[in-house]
C-alpha positions as CSV (number, residue, x, y, z in Angstrom):
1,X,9.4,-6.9,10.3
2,X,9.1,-9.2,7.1
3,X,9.2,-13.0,8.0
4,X,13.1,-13.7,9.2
5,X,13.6,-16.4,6.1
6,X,12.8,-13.3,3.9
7,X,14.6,-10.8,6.1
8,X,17.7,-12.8,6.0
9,X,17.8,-13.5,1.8
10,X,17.5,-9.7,1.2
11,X,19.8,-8.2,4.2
12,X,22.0,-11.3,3.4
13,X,22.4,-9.7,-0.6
14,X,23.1,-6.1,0.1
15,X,25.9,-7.8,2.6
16,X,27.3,-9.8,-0.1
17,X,27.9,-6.2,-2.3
18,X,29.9,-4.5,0.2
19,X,33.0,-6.7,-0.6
20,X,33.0,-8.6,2.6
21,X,34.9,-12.0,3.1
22,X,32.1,-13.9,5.0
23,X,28.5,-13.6,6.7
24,X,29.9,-13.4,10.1
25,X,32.2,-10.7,9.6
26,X,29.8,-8.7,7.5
27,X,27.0,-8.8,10.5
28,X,29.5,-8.1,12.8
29,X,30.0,-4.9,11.5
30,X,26.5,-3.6,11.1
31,X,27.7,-1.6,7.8
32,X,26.4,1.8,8.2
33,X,26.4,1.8,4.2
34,X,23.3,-0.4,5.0
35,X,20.1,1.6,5.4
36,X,16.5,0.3,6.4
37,X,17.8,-2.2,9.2
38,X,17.0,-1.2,12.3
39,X,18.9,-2.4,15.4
40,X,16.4,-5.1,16.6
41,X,16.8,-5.9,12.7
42,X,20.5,-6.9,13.4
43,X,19.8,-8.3,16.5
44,X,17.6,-10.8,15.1
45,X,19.9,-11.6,12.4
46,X,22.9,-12.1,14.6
47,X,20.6,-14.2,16.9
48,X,19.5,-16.6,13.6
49,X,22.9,-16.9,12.8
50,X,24.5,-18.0,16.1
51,X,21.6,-20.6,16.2
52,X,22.4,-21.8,12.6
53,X,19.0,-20.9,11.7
54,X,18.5,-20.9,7.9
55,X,22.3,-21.2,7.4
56,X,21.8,-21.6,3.8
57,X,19.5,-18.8,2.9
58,X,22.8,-16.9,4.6
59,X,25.3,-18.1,2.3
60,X,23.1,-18.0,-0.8
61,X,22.0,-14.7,-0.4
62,X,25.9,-13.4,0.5
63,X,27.0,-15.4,-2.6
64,X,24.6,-13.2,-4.9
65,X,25.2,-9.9,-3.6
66,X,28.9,-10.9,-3.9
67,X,28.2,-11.7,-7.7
68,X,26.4,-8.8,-8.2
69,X,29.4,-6.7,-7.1
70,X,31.2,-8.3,-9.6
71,X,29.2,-8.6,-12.5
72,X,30.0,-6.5,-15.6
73,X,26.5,-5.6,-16.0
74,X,26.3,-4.1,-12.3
75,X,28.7,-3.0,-10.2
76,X,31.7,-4.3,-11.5
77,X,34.0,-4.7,-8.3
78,X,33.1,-1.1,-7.4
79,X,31.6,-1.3,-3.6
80,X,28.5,1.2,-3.0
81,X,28.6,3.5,-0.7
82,X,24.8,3.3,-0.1
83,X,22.2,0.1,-0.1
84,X,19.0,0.8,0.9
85,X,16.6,-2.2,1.9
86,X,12.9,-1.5,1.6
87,X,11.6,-4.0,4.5
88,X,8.6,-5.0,5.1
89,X,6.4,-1.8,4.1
90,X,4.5,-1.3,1.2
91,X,5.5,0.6,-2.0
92,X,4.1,4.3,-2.1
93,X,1.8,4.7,-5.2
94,X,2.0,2.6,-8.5
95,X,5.1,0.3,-8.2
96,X,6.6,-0.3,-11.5
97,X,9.4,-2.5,-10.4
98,X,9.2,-4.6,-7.4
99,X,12.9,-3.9,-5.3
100,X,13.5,-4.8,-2.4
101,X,17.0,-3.4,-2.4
102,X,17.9,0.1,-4.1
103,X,22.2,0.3,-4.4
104,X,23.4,4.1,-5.0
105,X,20.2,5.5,-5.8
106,X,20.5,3.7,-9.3
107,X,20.3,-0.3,-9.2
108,X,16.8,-2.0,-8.2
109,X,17.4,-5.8,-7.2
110,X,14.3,-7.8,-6.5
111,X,15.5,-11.2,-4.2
112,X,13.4,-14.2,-5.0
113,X,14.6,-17.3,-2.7
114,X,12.1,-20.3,-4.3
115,X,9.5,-18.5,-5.1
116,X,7.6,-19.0,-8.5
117,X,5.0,-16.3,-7.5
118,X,5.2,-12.9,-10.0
119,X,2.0,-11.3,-9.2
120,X,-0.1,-11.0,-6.3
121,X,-3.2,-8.9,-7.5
122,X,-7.0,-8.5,-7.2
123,X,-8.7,-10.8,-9.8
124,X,-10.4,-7.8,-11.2
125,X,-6.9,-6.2,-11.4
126,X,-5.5,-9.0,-13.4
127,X,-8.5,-10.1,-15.6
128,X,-9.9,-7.3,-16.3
129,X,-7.7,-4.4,-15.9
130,X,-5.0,-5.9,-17.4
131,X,-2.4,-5.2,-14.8
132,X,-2.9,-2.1,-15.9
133,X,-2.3,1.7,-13.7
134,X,-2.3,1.2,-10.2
135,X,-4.3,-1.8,-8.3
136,X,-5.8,0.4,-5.8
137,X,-7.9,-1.1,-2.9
138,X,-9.1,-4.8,-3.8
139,X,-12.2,-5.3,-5.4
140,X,-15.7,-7.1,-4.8
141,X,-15.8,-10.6,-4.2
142,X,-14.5,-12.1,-7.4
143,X,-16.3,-15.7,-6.3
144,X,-20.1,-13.8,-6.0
145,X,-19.4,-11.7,-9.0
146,X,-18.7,-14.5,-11.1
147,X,-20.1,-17.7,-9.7
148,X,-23.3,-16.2,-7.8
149,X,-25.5,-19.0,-7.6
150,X,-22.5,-21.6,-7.4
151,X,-21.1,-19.2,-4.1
152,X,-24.3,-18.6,-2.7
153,X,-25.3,-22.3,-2.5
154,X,-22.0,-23.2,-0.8
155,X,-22.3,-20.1,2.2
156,X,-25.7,-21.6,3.0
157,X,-24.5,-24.8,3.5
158,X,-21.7,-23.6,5.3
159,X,-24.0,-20.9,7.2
160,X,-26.3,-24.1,8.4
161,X,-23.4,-25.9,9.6
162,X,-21.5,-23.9,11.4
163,X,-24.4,-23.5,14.0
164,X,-24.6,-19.5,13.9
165,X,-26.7,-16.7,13.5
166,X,-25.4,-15.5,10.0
167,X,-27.1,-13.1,7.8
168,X,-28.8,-15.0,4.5
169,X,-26.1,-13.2,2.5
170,X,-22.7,-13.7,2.1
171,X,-22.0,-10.1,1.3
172,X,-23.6,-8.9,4.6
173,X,-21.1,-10.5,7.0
174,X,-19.2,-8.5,9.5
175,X,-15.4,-8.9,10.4
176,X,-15.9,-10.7,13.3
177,X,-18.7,-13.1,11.8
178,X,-16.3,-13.8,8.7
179,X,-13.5,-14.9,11.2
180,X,-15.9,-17.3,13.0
181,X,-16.8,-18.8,10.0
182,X,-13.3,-19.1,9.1
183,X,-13.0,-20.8,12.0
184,X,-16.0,-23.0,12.0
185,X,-15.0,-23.9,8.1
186,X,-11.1,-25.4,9.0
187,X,-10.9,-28.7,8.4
188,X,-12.9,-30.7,5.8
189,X,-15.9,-28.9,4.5
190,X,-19.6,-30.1,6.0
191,X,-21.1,-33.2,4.2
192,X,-22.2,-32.2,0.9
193,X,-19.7,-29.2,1.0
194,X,-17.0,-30.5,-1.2
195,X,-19.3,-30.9,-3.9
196,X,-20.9,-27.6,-3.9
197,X,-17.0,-25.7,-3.8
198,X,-16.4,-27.7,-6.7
199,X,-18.8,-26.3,-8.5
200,X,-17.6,-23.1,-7.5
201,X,-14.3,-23.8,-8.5
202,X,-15.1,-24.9,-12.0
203,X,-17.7,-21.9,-12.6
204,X,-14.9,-19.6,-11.1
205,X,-12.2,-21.1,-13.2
206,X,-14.2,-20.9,-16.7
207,X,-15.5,-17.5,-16.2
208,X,-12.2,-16.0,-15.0
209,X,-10.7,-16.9,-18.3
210,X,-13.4,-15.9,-20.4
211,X,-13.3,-12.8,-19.1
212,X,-10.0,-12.8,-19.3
213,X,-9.7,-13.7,-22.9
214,X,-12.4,-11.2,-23.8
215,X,-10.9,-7.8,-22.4
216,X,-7.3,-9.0,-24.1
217,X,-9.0,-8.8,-27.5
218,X,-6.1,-9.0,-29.8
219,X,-3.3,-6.9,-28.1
220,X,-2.0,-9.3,-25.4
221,X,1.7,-8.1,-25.5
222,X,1.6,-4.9,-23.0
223,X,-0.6,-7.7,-20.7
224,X,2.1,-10.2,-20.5
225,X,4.6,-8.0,-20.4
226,X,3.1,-6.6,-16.6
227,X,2.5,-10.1,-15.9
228,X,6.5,-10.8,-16.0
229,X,7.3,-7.6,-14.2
230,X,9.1,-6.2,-16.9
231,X,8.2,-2.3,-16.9
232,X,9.3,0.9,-17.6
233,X,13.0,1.0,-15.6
234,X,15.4,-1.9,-15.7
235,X,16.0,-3.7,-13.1
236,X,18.1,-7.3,-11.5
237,X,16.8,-10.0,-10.1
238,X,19.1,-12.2,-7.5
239,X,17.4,-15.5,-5.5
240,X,17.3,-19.3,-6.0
241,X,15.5,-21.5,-7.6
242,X,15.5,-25.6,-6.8
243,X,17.6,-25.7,-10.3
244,X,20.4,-23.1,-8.9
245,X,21.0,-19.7,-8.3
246,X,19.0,-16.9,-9.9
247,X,20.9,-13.7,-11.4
248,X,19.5,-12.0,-14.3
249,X,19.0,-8.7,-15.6
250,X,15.3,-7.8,-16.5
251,X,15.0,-5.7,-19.7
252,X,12.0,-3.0,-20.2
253,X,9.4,-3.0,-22.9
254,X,12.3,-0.9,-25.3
255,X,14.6,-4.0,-24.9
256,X,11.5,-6.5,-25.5
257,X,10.0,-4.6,-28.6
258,X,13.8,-4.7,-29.9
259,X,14.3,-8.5,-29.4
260,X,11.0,-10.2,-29.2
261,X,7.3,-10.6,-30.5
262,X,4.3,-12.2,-29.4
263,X,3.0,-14.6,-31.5
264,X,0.0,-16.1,-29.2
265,X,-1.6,-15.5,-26.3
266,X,-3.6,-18.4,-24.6
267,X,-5.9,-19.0,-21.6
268,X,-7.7,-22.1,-20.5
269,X,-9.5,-22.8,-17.3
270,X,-8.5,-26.0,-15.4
271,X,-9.5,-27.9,-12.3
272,X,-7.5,-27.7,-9.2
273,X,-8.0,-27.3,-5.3
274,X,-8.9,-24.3,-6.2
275,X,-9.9,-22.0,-9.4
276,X,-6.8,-21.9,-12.1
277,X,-6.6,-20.5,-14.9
278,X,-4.1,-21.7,-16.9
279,X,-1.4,-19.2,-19.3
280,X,0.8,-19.7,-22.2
281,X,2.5,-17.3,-24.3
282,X,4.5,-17.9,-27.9
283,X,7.1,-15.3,-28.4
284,X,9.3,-15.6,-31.6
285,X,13.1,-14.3,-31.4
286,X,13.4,-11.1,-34.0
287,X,17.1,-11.9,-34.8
288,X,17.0,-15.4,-35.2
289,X,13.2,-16.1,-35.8
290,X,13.1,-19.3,-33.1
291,X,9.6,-19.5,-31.1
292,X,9.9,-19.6,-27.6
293,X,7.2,-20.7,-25.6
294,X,6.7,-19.0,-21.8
295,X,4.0,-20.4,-19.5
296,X,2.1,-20.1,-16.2
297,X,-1.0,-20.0,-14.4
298,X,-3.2,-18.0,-11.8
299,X,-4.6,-19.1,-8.5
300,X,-8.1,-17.7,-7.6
301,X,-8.0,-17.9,-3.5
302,X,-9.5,-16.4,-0.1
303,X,-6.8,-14.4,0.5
304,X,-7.5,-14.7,4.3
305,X,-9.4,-18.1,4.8
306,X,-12.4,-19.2,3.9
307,X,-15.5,-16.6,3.1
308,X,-12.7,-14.3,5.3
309,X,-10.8,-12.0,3.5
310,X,-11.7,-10.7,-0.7
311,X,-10.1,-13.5,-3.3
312,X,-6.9,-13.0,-4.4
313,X,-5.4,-14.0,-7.8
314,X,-2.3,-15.5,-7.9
315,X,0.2,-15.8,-10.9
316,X,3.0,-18.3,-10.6
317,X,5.5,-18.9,-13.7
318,X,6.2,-22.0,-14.9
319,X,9.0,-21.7,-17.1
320,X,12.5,-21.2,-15.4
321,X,13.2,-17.7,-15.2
322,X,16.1,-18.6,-17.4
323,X,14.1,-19.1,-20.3
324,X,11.4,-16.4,-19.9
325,X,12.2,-13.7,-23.0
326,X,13.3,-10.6,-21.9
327,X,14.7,-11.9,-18.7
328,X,18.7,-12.0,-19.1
329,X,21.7,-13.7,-17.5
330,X,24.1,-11.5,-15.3
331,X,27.3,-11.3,-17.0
């Protein structure tokens, strides 16, 4: 099962469509129209609920699906006879829009409770492929493709410390060595260690955005438009944000062409905790010529701990989702 904060916020939505008064009486019922949610599902929810366990991520989440019912550009006050909630599994094939909820076969509603996060990809998925066709497996370590010297200098000083009889290179460690090392590595890094992953970090960070800048050439528009999750079928998003609710109606790249145009596309590394690479998009209004700007950045990370699992890039927007082009308010 996905995490129960999670679970709740996108259960708690497709309850808020079915026209219910309140939380309790919709989880009471168990609404066969409901699909996906197992009984140990509703148990759990029920359970969270009498406990007053994330009572707000319950209302908020009943609130949108209630709005959505109502909205003119969804359901319009006409109840589904179907909801279908994806859970925790992963999307077969190349996922062009990411639902967590499917209503009557027809409306795909992504929930996003607080969450600036858009893309979760491979860094040779996002800065060199573009976003482009589908991710696949993840790739080679990003940190030893890009910063070899800077990577391999910081694994032998970690190596030394942690006491153990590593292999000499990185890429020749076993599951079971990697999570010792993870282990080993918690904490502070070794004397002399915080130094040597800032150099990774800032050889990481500049060569992850040259790369990056150099396979966009001069077409960046079908780029960012993957990188805001706008592709080929329409779809809603419903959530919170710390400004307010989130309800919006996310156009495809026929709505975008018709509306908007990229003026700029920019990269630029910057220093951080980890590798970022920093974006920032100027897209000009076609009716009424005003510039807009829309920005964010990328997180290069272990995606499992330290020398543990392959990097992972990151991409959080920065701009309220309001504001983003292409991204409209449910009316």
């Amino acid at each position: 099962m996905a995490d129960l904060r999670t679970t709740i916020t996108e259960v708690g939505t497709a309850l808020g469509m079915l026209g219910y008064d309140a939380v309790d009486t919709a989880l009471s019922a168990r609404p066969d129209a409901i699909d996906g949610v197992e009984p140990a599902v509703w148990d759990t929810l029920v359970r969270a609920r009498k406990e007053g366990t994330h009572a707000d991520a319950f209302e908020a989440a009943f609130m949108n699906g209630r709005a959505f019912l109502d909205a003119e550009d969804a359901l319009r006050g006409r109840t589904p006879r179907l909801v279908e909630w994806k859970g925790a599994h992963r999307a077969p094939g190349d996922e062009v829009v990411p639902a967590d909820l499917r209503v009557d076969h027809v409306y795909m509603v992504s929930c996003k409770y607080l969450s600036r996060i858009v893309v979760n990809a491979s860094p040779q998925y996002l800065f060199e492929r573009l976003l482009a066709g589908p991710q696949g497996k993840r790739g080679t370590d990003w940190f030893r493709e890009v910063a070899p010297a800077e990577y391999a200098a910081l694994y032998a000083l970690a190596r030394h410390a942690s006491g153990q009889l590593f292999p000499a290179d990185v890429a020749e460690l076993d599951r079971e060595q990697r999570r010792t090392l993870k282990t080993a590595l918690e904490g502070e890094w070794p004397p002399g260690g915080l130094e040597l992953y800032h150099a990774l970090v800032e050889r990481t960070a500049n060569e992850s955005a040259r790369r990056w800048q150099q396979t966009l050439g001069g077409d960046a528009e079908p780029m960012l438009r993957r990188l805001l999750r706008i592709g080929s079928a329409p779809y809603f998003v419903l959530g919170a944000s710390r400004a307010g609710f989130v309800r919006l109606r996310i156009g495809t790249p026929w709505d975008w062409r018709r509306d908007f145009e990229l003026r700029t596309f920019d990269v630029e590394p910057r220093a951080g905790g980890q590798p970022v690479v920093a974006w920032r998009a100027v897209v000009r209004e076609r009716v009424t010529r005003v510039e807009r700007e829309v920005c964010g950045h990328v997180e290069v990370r272990w995606s499992h701990g330290r020398f543990s699992g392959p990097p992972e890039a990151k991409v959080y927007l920065d701009t309220p989702h309001h504001d983003v082009p292409g991204y409209f308010p449910l009316k």
